[in-house]
TORTI-773325 format. One record per residue (C-alpha): y, z negated, x; residue in one letter; residue number from 1. Coordinates in Angstrom, 1 decimal, decimal comma. Layout:
        v        w        u   rest    nr
        Y        Z        X      a   NUM
...
***
This chain:
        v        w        u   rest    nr
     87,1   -103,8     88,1      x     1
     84,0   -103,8     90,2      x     2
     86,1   -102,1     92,8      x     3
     89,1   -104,1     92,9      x     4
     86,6   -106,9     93,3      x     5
     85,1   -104,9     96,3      x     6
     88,7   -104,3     97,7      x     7
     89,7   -108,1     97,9      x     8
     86,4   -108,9     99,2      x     9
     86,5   -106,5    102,1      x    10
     89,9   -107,2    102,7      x    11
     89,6   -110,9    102,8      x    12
     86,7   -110,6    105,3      x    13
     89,0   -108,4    107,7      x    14
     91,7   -111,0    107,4      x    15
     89,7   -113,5    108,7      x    16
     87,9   -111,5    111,1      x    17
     91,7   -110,7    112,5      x    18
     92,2   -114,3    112,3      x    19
     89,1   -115,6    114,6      x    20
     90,6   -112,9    117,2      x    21
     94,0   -113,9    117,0      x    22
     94,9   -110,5    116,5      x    23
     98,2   -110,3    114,1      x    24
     97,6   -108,2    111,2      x    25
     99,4   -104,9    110,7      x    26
     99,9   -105,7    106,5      x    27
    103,2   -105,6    105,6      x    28
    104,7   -109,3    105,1      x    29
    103,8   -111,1    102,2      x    30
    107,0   -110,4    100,7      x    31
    106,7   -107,1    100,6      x    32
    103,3   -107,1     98,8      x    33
    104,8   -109,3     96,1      x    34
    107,0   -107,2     95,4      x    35
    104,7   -104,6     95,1      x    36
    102,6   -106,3     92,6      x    37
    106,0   -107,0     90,8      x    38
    106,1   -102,9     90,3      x    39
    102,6   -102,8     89,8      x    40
    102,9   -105,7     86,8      x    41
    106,2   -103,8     85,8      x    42
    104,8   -100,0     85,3      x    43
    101,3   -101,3     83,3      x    44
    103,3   -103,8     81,1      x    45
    104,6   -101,5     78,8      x    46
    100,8   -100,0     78,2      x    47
     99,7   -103,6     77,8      x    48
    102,1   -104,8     75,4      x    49
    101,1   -101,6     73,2      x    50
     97,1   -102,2     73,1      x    51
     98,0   -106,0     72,4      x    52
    100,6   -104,9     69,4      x    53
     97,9   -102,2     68,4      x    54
     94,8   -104,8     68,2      x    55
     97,1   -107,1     66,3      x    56
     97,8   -105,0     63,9      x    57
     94,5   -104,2     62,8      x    58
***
């Protein structure tokens, strides 16, 4: 998690580095990364619904 954490953080700071040079990022569009977190959501959720379903159950 710590990495993830890391990741944003990094990436947050370059976005607004790139903003206070007026520099247009070369990210896809937002759209695109939606829909990547869509997939992303998509191939854990079966995993996810298992553990839940497991703990559940005892």
């Amino acid at each position: 998690m710590k990495a993830y954490l890391v990741s944003f953080a990094v990436g947050a700071l370059v976005g607004l580095i790139y903003h206070l040079v007026q520099v247009r990022s070369p990210a896809p569009p937002t759209i695109a990364l939606v829909g990547l977190l869509g997939m992303l959501a998509g191939e854990n959720a079966i995993g996810f619904i298992r553990a839940c379903v497991a703990h559940l159950a005892g």
